[in-house]
ZAMARGU-4260 file (C-alpha; in steps of 0.2 Angstrom, whole numbers, plus 5000, padded with zeros to 4 digits):
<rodrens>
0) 5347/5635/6379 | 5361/5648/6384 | 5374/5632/6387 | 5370/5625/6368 | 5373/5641/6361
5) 5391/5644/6370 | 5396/5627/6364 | 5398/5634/6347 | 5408/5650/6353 | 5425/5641/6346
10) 5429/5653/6329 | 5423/5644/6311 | 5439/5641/6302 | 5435/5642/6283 | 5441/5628/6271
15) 5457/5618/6279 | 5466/5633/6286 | 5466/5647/6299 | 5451/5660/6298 | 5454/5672/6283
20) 5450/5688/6289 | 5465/5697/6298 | 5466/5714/6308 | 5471/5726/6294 | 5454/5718/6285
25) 5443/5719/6299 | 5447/5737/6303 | 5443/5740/6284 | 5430/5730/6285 | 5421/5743/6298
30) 5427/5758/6291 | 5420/5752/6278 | 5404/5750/6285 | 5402/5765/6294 | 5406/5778/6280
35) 5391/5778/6267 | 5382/5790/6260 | 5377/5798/6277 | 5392/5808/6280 | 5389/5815/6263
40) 5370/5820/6263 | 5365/5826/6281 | 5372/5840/6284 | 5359/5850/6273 | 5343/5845/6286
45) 5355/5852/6301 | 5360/5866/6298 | 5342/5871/6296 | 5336/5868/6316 | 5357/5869/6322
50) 5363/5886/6315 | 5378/5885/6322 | 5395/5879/6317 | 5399/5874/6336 | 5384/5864/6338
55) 5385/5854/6320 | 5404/5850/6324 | 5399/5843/6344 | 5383/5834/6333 | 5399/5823/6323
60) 5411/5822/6339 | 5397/5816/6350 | 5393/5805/6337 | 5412/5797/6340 | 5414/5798/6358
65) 5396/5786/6356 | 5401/5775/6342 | 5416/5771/6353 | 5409/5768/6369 | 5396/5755/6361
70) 5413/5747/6352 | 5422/5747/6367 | 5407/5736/6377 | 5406/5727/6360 | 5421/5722/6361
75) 5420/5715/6378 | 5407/5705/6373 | 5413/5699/6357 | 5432/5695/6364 | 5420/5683/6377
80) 5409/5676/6362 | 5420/5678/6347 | 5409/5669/6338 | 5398/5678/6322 | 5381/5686/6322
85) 5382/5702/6331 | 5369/5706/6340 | 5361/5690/6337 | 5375/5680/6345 | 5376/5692/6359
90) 5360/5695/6364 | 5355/5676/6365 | 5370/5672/6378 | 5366/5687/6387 | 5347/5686/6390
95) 5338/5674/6380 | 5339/5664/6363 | 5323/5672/6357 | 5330/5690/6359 | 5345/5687/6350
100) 5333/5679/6336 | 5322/5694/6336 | 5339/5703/6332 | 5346/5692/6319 | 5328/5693/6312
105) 5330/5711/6311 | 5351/5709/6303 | 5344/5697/6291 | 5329/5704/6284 | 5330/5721/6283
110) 5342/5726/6294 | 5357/5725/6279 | 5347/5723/6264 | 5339/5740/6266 | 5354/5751/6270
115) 5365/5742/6256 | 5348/5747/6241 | 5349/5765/6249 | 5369/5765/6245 | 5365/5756/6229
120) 5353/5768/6224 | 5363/5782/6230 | 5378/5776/6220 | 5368/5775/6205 | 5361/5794/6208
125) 5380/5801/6210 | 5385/5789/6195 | 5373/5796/6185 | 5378/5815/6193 | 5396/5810/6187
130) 5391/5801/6170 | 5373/5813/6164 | 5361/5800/6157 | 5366/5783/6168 | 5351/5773/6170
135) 5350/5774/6188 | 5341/5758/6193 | 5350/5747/6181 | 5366/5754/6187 | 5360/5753/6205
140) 5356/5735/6202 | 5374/5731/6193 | 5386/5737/6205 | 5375/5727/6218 | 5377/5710/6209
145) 5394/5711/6203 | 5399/5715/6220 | 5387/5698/6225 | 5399/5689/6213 | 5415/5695/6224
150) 5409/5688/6239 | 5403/5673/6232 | 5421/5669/6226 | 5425/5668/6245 | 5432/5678/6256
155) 5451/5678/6253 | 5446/5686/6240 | 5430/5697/6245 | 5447/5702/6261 | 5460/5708/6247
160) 5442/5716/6237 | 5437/5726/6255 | 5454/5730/6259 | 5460/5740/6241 | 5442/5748/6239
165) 5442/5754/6257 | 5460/5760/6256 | 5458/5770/6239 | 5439/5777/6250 | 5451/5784/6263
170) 5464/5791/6252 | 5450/5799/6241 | 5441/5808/6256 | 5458/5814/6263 | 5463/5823/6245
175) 5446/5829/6248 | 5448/5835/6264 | 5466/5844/6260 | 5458/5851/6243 | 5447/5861/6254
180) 5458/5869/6266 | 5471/5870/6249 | 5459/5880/6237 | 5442/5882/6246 | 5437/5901/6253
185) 5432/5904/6271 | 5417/5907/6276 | 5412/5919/6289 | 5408/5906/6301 | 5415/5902/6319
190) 5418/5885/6326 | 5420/5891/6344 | 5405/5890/6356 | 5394/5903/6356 | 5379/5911/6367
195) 5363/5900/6364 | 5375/5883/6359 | 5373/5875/6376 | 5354/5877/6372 | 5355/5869/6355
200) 5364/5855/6363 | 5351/5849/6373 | 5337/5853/6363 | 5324/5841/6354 | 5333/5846/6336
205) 5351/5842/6341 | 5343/5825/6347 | 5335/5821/6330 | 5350/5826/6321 | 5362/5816/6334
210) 5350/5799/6328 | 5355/5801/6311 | 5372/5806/6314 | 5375/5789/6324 | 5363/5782/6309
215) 5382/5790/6298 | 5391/5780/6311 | 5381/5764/6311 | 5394/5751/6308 | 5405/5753/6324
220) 5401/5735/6329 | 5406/5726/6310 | 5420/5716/6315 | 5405/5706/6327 | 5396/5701/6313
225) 5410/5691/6306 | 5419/5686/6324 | 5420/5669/6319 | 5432/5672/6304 | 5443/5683/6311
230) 5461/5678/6317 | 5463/5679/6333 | 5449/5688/6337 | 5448/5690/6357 | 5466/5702/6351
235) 5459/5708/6335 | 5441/5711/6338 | 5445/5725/6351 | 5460/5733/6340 | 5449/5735/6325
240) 5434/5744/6332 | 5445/5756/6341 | 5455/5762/6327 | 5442/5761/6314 | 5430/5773/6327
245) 5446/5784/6328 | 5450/5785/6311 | 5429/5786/6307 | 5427/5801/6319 | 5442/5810/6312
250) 5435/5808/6296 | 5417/5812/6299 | 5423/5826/6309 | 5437/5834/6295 | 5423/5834/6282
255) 5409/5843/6289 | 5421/5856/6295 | 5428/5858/6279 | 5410/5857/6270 | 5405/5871/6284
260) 5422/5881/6280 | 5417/5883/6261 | 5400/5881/6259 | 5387/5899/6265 | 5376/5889/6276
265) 5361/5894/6269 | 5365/5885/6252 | 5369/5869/6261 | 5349/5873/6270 | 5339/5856/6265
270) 5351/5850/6254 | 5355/5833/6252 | 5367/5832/6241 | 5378/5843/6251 | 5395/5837/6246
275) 5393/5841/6226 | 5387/5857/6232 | 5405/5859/6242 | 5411/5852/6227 | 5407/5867/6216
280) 5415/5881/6230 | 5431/5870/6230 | 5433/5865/6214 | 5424/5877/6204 | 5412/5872/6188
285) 5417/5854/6188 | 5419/5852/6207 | 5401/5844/6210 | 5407/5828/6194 | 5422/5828/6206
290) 5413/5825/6222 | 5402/5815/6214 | 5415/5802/6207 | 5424/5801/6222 | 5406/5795/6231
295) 5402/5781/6218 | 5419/5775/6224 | 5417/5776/6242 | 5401/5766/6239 | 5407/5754/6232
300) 5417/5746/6249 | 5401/5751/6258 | 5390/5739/6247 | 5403/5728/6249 | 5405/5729/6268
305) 5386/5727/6273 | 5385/5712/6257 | 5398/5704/6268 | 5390/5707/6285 | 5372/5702/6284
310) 5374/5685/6276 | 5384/5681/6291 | 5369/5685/6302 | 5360/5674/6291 | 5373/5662/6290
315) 5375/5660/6310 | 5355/5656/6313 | 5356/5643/6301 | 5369/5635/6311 | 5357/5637/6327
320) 5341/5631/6319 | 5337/5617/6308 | 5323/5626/6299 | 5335/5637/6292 | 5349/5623/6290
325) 5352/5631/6270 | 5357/5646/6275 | 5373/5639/6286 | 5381/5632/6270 | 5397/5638/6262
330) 5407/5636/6246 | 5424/5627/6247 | 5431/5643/6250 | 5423/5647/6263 | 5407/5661/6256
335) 5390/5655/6263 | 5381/5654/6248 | 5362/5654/6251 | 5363/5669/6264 | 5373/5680/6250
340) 5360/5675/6239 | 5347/5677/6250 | 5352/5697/6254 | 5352/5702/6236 | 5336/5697/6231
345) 5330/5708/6246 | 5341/5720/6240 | 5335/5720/6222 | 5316/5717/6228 | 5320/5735/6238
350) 5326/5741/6222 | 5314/5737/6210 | 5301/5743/6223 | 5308/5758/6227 | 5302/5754/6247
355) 5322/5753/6254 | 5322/5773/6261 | 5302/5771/6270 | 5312/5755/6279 | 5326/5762/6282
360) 5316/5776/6295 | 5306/5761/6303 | 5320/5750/6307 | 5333/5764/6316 | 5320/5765/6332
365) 5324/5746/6332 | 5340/5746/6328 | 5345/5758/6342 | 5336/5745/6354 | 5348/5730/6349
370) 5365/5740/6351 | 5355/5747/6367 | 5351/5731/6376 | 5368/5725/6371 | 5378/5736/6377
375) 5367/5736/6392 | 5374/5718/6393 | 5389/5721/6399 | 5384/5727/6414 | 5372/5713/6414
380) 5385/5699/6414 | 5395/5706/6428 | 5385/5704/6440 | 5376/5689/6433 | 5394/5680/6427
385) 5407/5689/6436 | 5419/5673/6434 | 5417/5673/6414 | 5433/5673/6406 | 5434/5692/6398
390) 5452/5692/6387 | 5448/5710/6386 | 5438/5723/6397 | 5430/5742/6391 | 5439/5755/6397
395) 5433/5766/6411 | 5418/5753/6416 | 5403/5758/6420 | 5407/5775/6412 | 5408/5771/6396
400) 5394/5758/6393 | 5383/5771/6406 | 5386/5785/6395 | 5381/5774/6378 | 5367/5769/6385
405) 5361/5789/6390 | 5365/5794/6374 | 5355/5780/6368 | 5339/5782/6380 | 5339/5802/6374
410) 5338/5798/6356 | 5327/5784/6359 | 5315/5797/6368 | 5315/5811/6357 | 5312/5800/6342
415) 5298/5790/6347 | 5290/5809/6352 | 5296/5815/6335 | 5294/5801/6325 | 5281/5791/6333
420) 5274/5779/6318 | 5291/5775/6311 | 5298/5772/6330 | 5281/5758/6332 | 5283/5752/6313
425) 5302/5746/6318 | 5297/5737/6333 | 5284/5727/6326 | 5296/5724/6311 | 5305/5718/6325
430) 5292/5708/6333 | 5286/5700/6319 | 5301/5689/6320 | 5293/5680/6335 | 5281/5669/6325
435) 5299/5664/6315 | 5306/5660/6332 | 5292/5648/6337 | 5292/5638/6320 | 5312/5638/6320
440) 5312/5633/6338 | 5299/5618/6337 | 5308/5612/6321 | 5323/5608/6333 | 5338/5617/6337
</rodrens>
């Protein structure tokens, strides 16, 4: 099974010439991806068990130094299977078809649609914040389809669409971030350690907290999704995931410093919209219409990002398995059709059931478990296939992958102790892919 699969690990060229996707778009791709409405909304339910402004910062700069030791092994995997699927391409080289498939079962149902109606949802919520009186689900459901439409024009031109919205999405967040230190008033807050932060570190709370903040992060490992339509992807697969971890991190870090800087902590306490709350101590009376605005147009590249992603999941199984032969079909330019379709009527199902953010708690147990066993991978394969060909290794082997996978095992930990229905509800989410396994697989491969 493992030899069929690596048969098809050449990249997919789309139309009659080279792959379309090239670096500057794959590292805007994951950027993208990785900043939603999370960096924007969590801060309220940490500061409440982490009251410190030591701790809150280390939750966002673990959070990178994680994200890019899971990007660096991803990238050794992906510059040895650049082929697209993520998890599901990975994971079926590595251990076994049916893994991967639980996997890509995971991507394609759920795994994308639910993340992508949360930032629908939320987009329609700051809209409406922005423009008093929006219809929230109609406008949830329109930016979701016209977006639909980009990518089903093909992707030269869902590339140019990812690359202007993601680059205005950075260029907003940075004015943000300079307004801030420009106009906003210091709080009487200290981001050196403290007494008591060690403690806070290692507790239960920062764990929880850390989940989430990884959940903000989620998106580190885009460019593996869509491997097989990126030029040269055992050079650019590696590049892209370092520097959009790097430029994420920075990010991520820069705004919840500045939202801590001018914000009392105690009116950020169980918040969620803590950024138009920012909003109003930076730029006074309008400040939270502001804030709000320049959300709606982050979201925008994020929708974008994970409608271009799942499909591709989708797309790859089709290619694998004959009962699901109509998913691996593209337009002449190159946009698998029936897998972009697919994904937003889960989307809109999500939407107009309101059932996105319950799915959204189940499936991050499970979700943890894929980039886990993946990353676990890489050690895996160098003692099982020391002779495969790797264009590029992960720095500092076995450090880096060993201290993903700690991080990884200590959230995994706490949140089935904290969370313990939503941790099981995930995994059989997971599992339930198996009876779609066995009728893909006796169809013929």
């Amino acid at each position: 099974m493992t030899t069929e699969i690596s048969a098809k690990a050449a990249p997919a060229q789309t139309g009659a010439g080279r792959p379309p996707v090239t670096a500057v778009t794959a590292i805007a791709l994951a950027v993208a991806n990785m900043i939603g409405i999370g960096v924007f909304t969590s801060l309220g339910f940490q500061v409440r068990d982490l009251p410190s402004g030591f701790a809150l910062i280390m939750l966002w700069v673990v959070g990178g130094v994680i994200a890019l030791c899971g990007g660096l092994s991803y990238a050794e995997l992906a510059a040895a299977f650049p082929r697209s699927g993520g998890e599901y391409n990975l994971l079926s080289r590595i251990y076994h078809p049916a893994l991967g498939f639980l996997a890509g079962w995971l991507s394609a149902t759920v795994g994308f649609s639910a993340p992508t109606a949360l930032a629908a949802m939320a987009f329609s919520g700051y809209f409406a914040g922005a423009w008093p009186g929006a219809p929230e689900l109609a406008v949830a459901l329109a930016v979701v389809w016209a977006v639909t439409l980009v990518h089903l024009c093909g992707t030269e031109g869902a590339s140019a669409f990812q690359n202007v919205s993601t680059l205005f999405k950075v260029a907003l967040i940075i004015g943000l971030i300079v307004a801030a230190v420009a106009y906003g008033r210091p709080q009487p807050l200290s981001f050196a350690p403290q007494a008591g932060d060690l403690a806070l570190i290692v507790s239960p709370p920062f764990a929880v907290s850390l989940a989430f903040v990884m959940y903000s992060y989620a998106g580190w490992n885009a460019v593996t999704y869509i491997a097989g339509e990126v030029r040269e992807p055992r050079r650019t697969v590696p590049l892209s995931v370092i520097a959009a971890v790097i430029v994420v991190t920075l990010l991520y870090v820069s705004l919840n410093a500045v939202f801590l800087y001018t914000t009392p902590m105690d009116q950020l306490a169980g918040q969620i919209r803590v950024a138009a709350i920012a909003g109003q101590h930076i730029f006074g009376a309008t400040g939270a219409r502001i804030v709000d605005a320049v959300i709606c147009v982050g979201l925008v590249s994020s929708i974008s990002a994970m409608m271009w992603l799942g499909p591709r999941v989708t797309m790859t199984m089709g290619e694998d398995f004959r009962l699901l032969s109509a998913f691996a079909r593209k337009t002449r330019d190159g946009a698998p059709a029936t897998a972009i379709l697919f994904q937003v009527a889960v989307v809109s199902a999500l939407l107009l059931t309101q059932s996105f953010e319950s799915i959204v708690e189940f499936i991050q147990f499970s979700l943890t478990i894929s980039s886990f066993l993946t990353v676990l991978g890489v050690i895996v394969l160098r003692f099982t296939q020391p002779a495969l060909p790797r264009p590029y290794k992960v720095w500092g082997y076995p450090i880096t992958p060993l201290l993903f996978l700690a991080v990884s095992l200590f959230m995994m930990v706490n949140l089935v102790l904290e969370r313990p229905a939503q941790s099981l509800g995930g995994v059989a989410i997971m599992l339930s892919g198996l009876l779609v396994y066995a009728v893909s697989a006796r169809h013929g491969r």
